[in-house]
C-alpha positions as CSV (number, residue, x, y, z in Angstrom):
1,X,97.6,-114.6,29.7
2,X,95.5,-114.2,32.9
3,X,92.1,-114.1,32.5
4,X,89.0,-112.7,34.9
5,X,85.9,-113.7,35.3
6,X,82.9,-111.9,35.0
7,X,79.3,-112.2,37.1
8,X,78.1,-113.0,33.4
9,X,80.4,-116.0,33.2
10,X,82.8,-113.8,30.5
11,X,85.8,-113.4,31.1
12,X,88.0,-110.5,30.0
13,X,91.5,-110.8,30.4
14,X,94.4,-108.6,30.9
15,X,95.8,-108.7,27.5
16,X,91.8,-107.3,26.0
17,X,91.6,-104.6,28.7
18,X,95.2,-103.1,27.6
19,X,94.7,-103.6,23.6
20,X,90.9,-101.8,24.1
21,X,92.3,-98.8,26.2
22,X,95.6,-98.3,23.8
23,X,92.9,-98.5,20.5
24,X,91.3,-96.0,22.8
25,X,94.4,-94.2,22.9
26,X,95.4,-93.9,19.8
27,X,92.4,-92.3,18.5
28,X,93.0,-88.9,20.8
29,X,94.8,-86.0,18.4
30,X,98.1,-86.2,19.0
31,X,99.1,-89.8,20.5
32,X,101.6,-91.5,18.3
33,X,101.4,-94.1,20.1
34,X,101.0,-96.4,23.5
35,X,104.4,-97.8,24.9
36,X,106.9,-97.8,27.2
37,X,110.8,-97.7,27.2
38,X,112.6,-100.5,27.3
39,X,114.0,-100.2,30.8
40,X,110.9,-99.5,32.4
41,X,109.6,-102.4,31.0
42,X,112.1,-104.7,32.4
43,X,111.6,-102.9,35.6
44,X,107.7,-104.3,34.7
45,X,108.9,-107.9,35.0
46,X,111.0,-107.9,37.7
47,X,108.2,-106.7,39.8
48,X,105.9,-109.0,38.2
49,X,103.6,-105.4,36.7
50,X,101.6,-106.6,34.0
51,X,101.9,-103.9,31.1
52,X,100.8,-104.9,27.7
53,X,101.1,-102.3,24.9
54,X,102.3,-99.8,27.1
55,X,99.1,-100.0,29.5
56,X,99.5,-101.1,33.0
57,X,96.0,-103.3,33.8
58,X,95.5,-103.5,37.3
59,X,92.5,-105.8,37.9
60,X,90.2,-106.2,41.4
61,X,87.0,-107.9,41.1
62,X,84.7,-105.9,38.5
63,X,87.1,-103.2,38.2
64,X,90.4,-101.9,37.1
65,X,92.6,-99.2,37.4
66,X,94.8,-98.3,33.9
67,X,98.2,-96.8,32.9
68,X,98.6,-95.5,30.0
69,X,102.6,-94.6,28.7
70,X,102.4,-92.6,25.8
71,X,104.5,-90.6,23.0
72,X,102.7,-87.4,21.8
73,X,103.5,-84.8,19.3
74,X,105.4,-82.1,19.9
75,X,103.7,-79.0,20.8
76,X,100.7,-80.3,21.8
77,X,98.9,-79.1,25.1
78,X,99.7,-82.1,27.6
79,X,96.9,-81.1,30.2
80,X,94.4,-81.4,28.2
81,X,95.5,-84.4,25.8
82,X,95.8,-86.5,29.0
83,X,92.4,-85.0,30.1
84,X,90.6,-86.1,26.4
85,X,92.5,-89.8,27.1
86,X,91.1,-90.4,30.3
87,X,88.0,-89.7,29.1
88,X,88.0,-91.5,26.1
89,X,89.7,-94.9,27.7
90,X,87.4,-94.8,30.2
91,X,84.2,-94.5,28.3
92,X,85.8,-97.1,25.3
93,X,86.5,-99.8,27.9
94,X,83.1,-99.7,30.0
95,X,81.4,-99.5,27.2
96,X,83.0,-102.7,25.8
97,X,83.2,-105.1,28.7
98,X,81.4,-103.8,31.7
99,X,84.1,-103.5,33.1
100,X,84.8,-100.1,36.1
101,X,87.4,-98.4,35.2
102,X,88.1,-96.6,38.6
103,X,91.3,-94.7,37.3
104,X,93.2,-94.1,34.2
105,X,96.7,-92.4,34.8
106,X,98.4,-90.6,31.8
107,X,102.1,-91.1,31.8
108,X,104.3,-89.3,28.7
109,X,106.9,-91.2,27.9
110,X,108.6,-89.7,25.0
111,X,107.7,-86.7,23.0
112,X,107.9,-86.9,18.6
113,X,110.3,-84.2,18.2
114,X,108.9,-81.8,16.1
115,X,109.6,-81.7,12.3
116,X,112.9,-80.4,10.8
């Protein structure tokens, strides 16, 4: 676990900023939840990415950019779900840490196919 420091003496590390943006996440209408596939994630490690419950934490000084990879419901309107994320994970982990997020990127992963 890496950790940063903070001007406050604080520090947040990687592993925080990933679980506070995926709870983010998850409370948006239709997320089922944060992830990514398997391969990708071995992808992750050869190129030494840090992604942690399917959030890509990308830290500089007093601010970070985020990745979310997610699996939504079916049928639901993609534009704005990742809109309502962005916003949400943005807000959720300033508020939390002090922390700039400069950038949250929505990636769908996988879509829950729809009930039979």
């Amino acid at each position: 676990m890496t950790s940063e420091s903070r001007s406050e003496g604080i520090e947040v590390s990687r592993d925080a900023i990933a679980t506070l943006a995926a709870q983010a996440a998850a409370g948006v209408e239709g997320v089922v939840a944060c992830y990514r596939k398997t391969v990708e994630s071995i992808t992750s490690r050869v190129k030494r990415e840090f992604v942690h419950k399917g959030v890509k934490v990308e830290r500089e000084d007093a601010s970070c950019r985020l990745t979310m990879y997610l699996k939504v419901e079916y049928g639901v309107n993609l534009p704005s779900l990742a809109r309502e994320v962005r916003r949400r994970v943005k807000e959720y982990v300033e508020g939390l840490t002090d922390i700039q997020v400069e950038e949250v990127e929505v990636v769908i992963e996988d879509i829950e196919p729809p009930p039979s």
